[in-house]
N, C-alpha and C positions, 0 to 999 in steps of 0.2 A: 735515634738522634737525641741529643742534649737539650737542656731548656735554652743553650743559648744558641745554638744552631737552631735551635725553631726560631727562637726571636731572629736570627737574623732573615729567615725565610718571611716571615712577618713584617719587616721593613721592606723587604725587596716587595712585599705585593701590595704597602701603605703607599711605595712610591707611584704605583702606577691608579692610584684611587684619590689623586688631589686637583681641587678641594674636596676635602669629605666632613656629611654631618654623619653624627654617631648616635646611633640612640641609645640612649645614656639613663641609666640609674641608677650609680654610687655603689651598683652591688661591682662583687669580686672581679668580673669579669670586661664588664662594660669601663668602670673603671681604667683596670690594666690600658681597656683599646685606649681610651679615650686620652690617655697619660702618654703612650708610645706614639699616638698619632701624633701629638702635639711636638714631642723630640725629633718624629721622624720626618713632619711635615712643616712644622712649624707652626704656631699661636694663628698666624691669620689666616690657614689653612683648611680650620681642623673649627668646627663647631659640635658640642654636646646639645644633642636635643633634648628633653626629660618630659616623659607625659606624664603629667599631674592626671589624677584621676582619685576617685574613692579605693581606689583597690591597692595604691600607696600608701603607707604608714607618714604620717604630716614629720615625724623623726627621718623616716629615710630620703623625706625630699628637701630637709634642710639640711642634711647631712652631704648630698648629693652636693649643693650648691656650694656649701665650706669645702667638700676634696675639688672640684674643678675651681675655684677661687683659688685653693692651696696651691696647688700649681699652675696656673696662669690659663687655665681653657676656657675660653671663652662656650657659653650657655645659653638656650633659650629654653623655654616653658610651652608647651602646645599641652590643648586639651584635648584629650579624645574621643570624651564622650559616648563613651561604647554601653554604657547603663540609657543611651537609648536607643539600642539598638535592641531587639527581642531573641532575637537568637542566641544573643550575648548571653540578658537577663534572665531565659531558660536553663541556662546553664549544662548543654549538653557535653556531652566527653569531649567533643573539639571546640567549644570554648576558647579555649587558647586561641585560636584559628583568626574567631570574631574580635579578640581580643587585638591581636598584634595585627588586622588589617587595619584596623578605627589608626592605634598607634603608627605603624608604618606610612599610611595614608594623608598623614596628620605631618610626618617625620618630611616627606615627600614634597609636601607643599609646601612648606618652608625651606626647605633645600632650594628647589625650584624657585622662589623667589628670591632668594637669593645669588642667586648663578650656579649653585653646587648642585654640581651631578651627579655624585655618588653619594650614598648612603648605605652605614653599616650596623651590625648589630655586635652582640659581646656572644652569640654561641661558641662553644667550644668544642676540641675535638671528644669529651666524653657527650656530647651531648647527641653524637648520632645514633645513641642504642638506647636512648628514652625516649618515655609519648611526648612527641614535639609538635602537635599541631600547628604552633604557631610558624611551622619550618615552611609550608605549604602560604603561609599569607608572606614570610620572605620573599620565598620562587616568583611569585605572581608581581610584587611590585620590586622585581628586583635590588634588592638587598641583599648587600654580601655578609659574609663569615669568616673574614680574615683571620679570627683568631684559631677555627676551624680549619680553614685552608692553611695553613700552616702546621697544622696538627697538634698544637698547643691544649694540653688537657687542665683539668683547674689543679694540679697538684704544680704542674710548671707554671701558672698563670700566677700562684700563690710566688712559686720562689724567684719568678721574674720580678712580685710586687714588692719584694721584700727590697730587691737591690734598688728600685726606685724609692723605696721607704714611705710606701704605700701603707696608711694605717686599714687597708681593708685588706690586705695580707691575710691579714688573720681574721677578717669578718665570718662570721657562720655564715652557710648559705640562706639566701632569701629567696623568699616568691611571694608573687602579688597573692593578696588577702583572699582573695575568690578563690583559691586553691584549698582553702581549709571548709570551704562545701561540699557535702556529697553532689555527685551529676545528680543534678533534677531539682536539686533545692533550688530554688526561684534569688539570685542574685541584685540583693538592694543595697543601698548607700546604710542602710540602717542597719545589718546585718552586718557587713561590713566595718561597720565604724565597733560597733559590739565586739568583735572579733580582735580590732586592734585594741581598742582597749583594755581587753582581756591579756593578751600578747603583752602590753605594755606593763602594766601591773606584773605580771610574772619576770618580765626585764628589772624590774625594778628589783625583786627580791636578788637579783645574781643571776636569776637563770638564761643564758646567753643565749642558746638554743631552744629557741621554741615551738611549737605550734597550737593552736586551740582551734581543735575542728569543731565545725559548729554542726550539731547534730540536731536542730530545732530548739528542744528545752535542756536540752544536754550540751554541755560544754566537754571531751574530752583532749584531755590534756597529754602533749608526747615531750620528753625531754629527755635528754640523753641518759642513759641507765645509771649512769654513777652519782645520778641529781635526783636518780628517782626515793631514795630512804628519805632525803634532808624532807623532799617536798611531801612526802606522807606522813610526816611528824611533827607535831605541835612541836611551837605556834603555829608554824608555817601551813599546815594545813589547813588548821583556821582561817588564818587570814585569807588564803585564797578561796577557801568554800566560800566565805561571805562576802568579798570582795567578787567573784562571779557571780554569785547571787544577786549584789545590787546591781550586774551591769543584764540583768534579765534570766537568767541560767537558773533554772528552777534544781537543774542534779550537774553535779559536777566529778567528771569521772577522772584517773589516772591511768592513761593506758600504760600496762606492765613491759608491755615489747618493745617500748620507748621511742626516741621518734627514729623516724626511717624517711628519706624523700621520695614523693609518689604512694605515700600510702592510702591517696582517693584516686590514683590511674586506674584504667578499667585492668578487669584481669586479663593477661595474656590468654589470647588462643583464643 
């Protein structure tokens, strides 16, 4: 199938899910729904939810509110609070799990106050052959996957964004900030906030794609291979040793095999 014959498959299953809230965070995907739902359903139909939390970057969740203002989608803000929850803040491999029931949870009660009975998320059809825990706190509080049920992958998701002239078309993928810990590092607001900061600074030189895992005193750094020479050569090396240095990063490392997604998932088998 085409990416527009999925979209149209994608309409016919938005039709049968209204009112619906979306949880919503500006990245690639959630977007898309959150953009079609409004076309498909209409503005008064269609609510973005966005959970603020420390594991959002404070740029992606002002970002988030300029694209759902840009086109007309109505938004709300829920906290979700999952840094008090322990299981969270252990941070084991399903993490995600803890993470997206707080957020669903959260998604759900506000739905429910407001009359809407559905609630959806932005996975997609690549997303069923990755560690998805958080797929299992969907199942449980029922939330769908339209863009999934539809079979829409993020390569269509991209070129459906492009015809709605969606500036996250071409966004690089994101994940929440807690993803740049190994399982078992103890998940803080303080940890966290170092992590984006680190992130941010390196946005700043040009580098679009990022990640800085946080290795306790170690900061390693993944960017995409063709950024890796610029970023090993003065200035630019300088400034980012000292620039991670003052935000706590006693070594500052460049991993060579550049960045990859999931490269803190457990290992298969």
């Amino acid at each position: 199938m085409t990416a527009a014959e999925k979209f149209e498959e994608l309409k016919r299953i938005l039709r049968g899910l209204a009112p619906l809230a979306v949880a919503y965070s500006g990245g690639v995907d959630s977007t898309f729904l959150l953009r079609a739902a409004v076309e498909v359903l209409g503005p008064e139909r269609v609510l973005g939810v966005i959970g603020d939390s420390p594991s959002l970057p404070r740029s992606e969740l002002e970002e988030a509110k300029a694209l759902a203002d840009g086109f007309g989608a109505a938004y709300a803000v829920v906290y979700p609070q999952e840094l008090r929850n322990p299981q969270y803040t252990a941070n084991p491999p399903d993490r995600c799990y803890h993470c997206k029931s707080a957020l669903f949870a959260c998604v759900r009660e506000l739905a429910a106050a407001r009359g809407i009975p559905h609630v959806a998320d932005g996975n997609n059809a690549d997303d069923a052959g990755d560690w998805r825990p958080g797929r299992r706190a969907a199942a449980e509080l029922t939330v769908r996957s339209p863009l999934m049920d539809a079979g829409l992958t993020k390569a269509d998701i991209r070129e459906l964004s492009r015809g709605f002239g969606l500036p996250t078309a071409e966004k690089p993928a994101m994940a929440c900030l807690a993803s740049r810990l190994p399982y078992g590092t103890a998940v803080t607001a303080e940890t966290l906030e170092q992590v984006e900061k680190a992130e941010g600074f390196l946005r700043g030189l040009g580098f679009r794609q990022v990640r800085v895992r946080h290795h306790g005193e170690m900061a390693r750094i993944e960017i995409p291979p063709e950024g890796l020479s610029r970023l090993a050569a003065d200035p630019v090396r300088g400034k980012v040793c000292h620039a991670l240095r003052e935000l706590g990063y006693r070594h500052v490392a460049l991993d060579l095999a550049g960045y990859r997604t999931g490269s803190m998932n457990p290992e298969p088998g």
